[in-house]
RODO-718849 format. One record per residue (C-alpha): residue number from 1; residue in three letters; x, y, z. Coordinates in pm, 1 decimal. Layout:
N
+------+------+----------+----------+----------+
: resi : resn :       px :       py :       pz :
+------+------+----------+----------+----------+
:  NUM :  ala :        X :        Y :        Z :
...
+------+------+----------+----------+----------+
//
This chain:
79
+------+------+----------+----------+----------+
: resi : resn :       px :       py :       pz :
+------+------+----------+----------+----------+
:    1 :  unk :   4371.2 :   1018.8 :  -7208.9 :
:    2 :  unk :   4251.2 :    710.8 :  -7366.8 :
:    3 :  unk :   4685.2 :    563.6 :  -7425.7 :
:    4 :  unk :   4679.7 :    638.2 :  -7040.5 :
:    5 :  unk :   4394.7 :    426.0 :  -6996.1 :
:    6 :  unk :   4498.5 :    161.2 :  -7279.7 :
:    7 :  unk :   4844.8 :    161.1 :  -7061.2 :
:    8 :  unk :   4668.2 :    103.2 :  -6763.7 :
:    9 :  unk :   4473.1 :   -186.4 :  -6846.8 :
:   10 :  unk :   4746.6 :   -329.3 :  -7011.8 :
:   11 :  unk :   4970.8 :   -290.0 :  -6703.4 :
:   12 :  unk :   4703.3 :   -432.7 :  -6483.1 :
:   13 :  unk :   4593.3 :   -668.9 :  -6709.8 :
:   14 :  unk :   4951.9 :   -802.5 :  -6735.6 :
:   15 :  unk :   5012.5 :   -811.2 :  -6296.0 :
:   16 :  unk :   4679.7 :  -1008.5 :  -6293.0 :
:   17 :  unk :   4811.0 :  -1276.0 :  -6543.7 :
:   18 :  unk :   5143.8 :  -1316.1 :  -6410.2 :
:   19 :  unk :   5020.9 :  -1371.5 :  -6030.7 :
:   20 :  unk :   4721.3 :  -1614.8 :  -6172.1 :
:   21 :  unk :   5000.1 :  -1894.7 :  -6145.9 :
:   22 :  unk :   5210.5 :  -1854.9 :  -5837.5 :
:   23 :  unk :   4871.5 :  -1738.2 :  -5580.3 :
:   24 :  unk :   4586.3 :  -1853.1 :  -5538.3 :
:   25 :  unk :   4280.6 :  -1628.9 :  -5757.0 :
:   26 :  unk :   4320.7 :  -1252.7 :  -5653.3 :
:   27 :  unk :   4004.2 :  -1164.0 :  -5804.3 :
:   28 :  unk :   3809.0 :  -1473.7 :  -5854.4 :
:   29 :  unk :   3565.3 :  -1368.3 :  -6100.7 :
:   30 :  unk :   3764.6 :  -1226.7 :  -6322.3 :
:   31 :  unk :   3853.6 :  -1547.1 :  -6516.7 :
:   32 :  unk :   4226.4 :  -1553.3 :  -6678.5 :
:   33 :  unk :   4102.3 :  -1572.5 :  -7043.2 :
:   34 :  unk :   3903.6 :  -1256.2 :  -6951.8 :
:   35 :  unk :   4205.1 :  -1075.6 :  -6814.8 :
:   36 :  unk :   4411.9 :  -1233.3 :  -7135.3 :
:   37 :  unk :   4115.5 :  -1097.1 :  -7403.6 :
:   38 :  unk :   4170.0 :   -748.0 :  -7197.6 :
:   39 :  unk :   4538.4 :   -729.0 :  -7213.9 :
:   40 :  unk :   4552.6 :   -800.8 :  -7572.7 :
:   41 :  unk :   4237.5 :   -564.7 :  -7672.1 :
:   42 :  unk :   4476.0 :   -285.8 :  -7440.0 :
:   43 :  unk :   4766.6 :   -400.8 :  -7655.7 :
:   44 :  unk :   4638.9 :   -387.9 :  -7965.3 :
:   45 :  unk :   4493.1 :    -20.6 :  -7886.5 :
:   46 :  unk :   4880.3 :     70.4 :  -7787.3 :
:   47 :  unk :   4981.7 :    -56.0 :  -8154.6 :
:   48 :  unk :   5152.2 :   -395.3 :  -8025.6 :
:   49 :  unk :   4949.3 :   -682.6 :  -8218.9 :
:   50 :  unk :   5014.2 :  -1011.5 :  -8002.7 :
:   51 :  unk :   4733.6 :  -1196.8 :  -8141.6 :
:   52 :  unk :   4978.1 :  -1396.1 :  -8358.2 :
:   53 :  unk :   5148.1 :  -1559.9 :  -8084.3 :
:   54 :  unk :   4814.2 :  -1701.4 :  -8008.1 :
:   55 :  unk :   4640.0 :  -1954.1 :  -8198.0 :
:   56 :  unk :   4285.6 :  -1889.3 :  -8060.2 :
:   57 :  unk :   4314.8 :  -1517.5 :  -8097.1 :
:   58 :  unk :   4412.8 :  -1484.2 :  -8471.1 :
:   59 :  unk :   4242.5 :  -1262.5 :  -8665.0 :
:   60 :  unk :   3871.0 :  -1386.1 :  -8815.0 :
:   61 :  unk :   3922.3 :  -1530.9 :  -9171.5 :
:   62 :  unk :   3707.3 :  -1266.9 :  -9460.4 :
:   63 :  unk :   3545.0 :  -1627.0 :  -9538.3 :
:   64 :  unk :   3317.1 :  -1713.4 :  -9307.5 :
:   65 :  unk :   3150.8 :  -2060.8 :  -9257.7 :
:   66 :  unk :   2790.8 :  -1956.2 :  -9350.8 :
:   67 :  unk :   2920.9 :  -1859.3 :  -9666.9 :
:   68 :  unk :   3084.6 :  -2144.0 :  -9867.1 :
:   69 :  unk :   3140.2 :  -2134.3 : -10202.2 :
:   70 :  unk :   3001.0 :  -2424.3 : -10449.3 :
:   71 :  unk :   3308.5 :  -2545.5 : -10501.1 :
:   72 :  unk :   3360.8 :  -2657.9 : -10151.2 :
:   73 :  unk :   3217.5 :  -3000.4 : -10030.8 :
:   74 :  unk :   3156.4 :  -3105.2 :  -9660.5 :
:   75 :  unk :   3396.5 :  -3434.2 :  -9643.9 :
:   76 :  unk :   3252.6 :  -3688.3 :  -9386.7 :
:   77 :  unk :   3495.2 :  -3965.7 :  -9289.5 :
:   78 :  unk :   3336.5 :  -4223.9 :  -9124.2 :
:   79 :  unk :   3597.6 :  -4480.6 :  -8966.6 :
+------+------+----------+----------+----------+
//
């Protein structure tokens, strides 16, 4: 039951992102990154991982920015 649904968000998901373009907004507050964060979650639930195809949806680094280690030093350039 839940592939079903995973196929039809995807397949929804997908319609709404390829008639964002052409037509004027279907749905208008459903924004397109909304519908694009959808489709991939969908997507990735199906098996298919997209995310690196897109730059802003790679997967989060195991370092984080709250946690530096000593060795790294914040670099100001000042031009």
């Amino acid at each position: 039951m839940k592939r079903k649904l995973a196929w039809i968000g995807a397949i929804l998901s997908a319609l709404y992102l390829l008639t964002a373009g052409p037509i004027p907004d279907p749905i208008p507050f459903i924004d397109e990154g909304v519908a694009l964060a959808f489709f991939l979650k969908c997507v990735s639930y199906l098996g298919y991982d997209l995310r690196s195809w897109i730059p802003f949806f790679s997967k989060s680094d195991k370092k984080s920015a709250s946690k530096k280690s000593p060795e790294d030093k914040d670099v100001t350039i000042d031009v």
